[in-house]
C-alpha angles and dihedrals in degrees: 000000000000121000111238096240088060087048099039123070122191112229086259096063088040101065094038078055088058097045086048092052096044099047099039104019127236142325085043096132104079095007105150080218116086129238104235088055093058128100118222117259102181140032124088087004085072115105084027094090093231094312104106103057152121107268090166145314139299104216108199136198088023110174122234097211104108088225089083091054098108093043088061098036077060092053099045085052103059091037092059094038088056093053087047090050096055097048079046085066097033090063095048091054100048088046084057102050088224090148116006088188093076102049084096100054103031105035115158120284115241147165081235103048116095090203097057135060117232135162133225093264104042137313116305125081116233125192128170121208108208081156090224139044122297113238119280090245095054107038109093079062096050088048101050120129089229099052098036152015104199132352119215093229100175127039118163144096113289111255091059086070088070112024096050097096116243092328096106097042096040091056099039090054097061083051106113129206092269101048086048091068091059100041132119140192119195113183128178132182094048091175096077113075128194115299094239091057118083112238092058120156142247122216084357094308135109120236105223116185140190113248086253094060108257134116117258123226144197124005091355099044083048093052096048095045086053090047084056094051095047093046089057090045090054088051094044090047091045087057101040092043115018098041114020093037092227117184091231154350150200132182132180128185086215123090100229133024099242093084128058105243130233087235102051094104092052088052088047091053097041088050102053085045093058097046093044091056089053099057 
């Protein structure tokens, strides 16, 4: 029998229990896990049906000295401990039946499961962004699946993927197979196409011109600019994918990632090209 005040909530208990709810999902009251360990599994996600939601994490400014191995080996474990620990408790809750309504959205997360990423070693993506190649003495370490999903080899504006020397293909070329498969090519400023191209571009924007010489305005200026864009980013995309094999990409004509870009549909388009054709 249980004692009123365990069966009772003030309205006050109630609503943090909703916000709980709402903001960690069920079974949090009494959890043995605690709260500030746990990963989200609602919120704006909510309405998407699941598709809108946090698979791992994007570790940035990671250092290529080895010395820093064991500092990120820390990271990736207790990323990937916290995303275990939540389909951990998926799983409980679903098992339970405590709120049908969210098997949908919050189905357990499993090697097995096609709706769901998981890594070799457990649920939770981890990618690291040095923003170049690691050394040729310490990759094999950068690149272990341990330690790593996906590294973020290349970060730059576009034109320094071709106009860096031998920096990029050399690189490229000690990538094996395998490192391939994990890695990944973000390019901005897509406006700007390599310098011994014509069409460069001056402060990280292309000069388009009329045959007759003159720069264009308005509509028109807006949609060749946005031709221009979308022809780098082809040639980027036909690098990165068709020839190098890369696990993944992104490109932006902006210089930084806090605007939307005016490309973004050409690089959307290029992009779904590409993987349809490599089905």
């Amino acid at each position: 029998m249980e004692l009123p005040w365990r069966v009772l909530k003030l309205p006050q208990q109630q609503q943090q229990q909703q916000q709980q709810q709402q903001y960690f999902g069920p079974c949090v009251e009494g959890s043995p896990i605690q709260q500030s360990s746990v990963i989200p599994l609602k919120g704006p996600s909510r309405g998407f049906g699941g598709a809108i939601r946090l698979d791992g994490i994007f570790v940035d400014e990671v250092p290529t000295d080895a010395k820093y191995l064991d500092y990120l080996q820390s990271i990736t474990d207790t990323v990937r401990a916290g995303f275990t620990e939540v389909a951990s408790r998926r799983s409980h809750c679903n098992n339970n039946g405590d709120d049908s309504s969210l098997t949908a959205t919050l189905s357990p997360v499993s090697a097995s499961s096609p709706t769901t990423f998981s890594t070799a070693t457990g649920p939770g993506i981890v990618i690291h962004n040095p923003g170049i190649f690691p050394s040729a003495d310490s990759s094999d370490a950068f690149f272990s699946s341990r330690l790593v999903d996906y590294v973020v080899v290349f970060e730059n504006c576009l034109a320094a993927w071709w106009d860096s020397g031998d920096y990029v293909s050399a690189n490229l070329a000690l990538l094996t197979p395998e490192k391939q498969a994990k890695a990944i090519a973000v390019a901005h400023t897509c406006g700007c196409g390599p310098k011994s191209q014509a069409g460069g571009c001056d402060s990280g924007r292309p000069q388009q011109q009329h045959s007759e010489g003159h720069h264009t305005d308005g509509d028109e200026a807006g949609n060749s600019e946005k031709d221009a864009i979308k022809k780098n980013v082809q040639n980027f995309l036909d690098e990165v994918v068709t020839q190098h094999n890369l696990a993944g990409h992104f490109a932006t004509s902006s210089t930084d990632y806090a605007t939307w870009c005016s490309g973004w549909e050409g690089y959307v388009e290029v992009a779904c090209d590409l993987a349809a054709a490599r089905c």
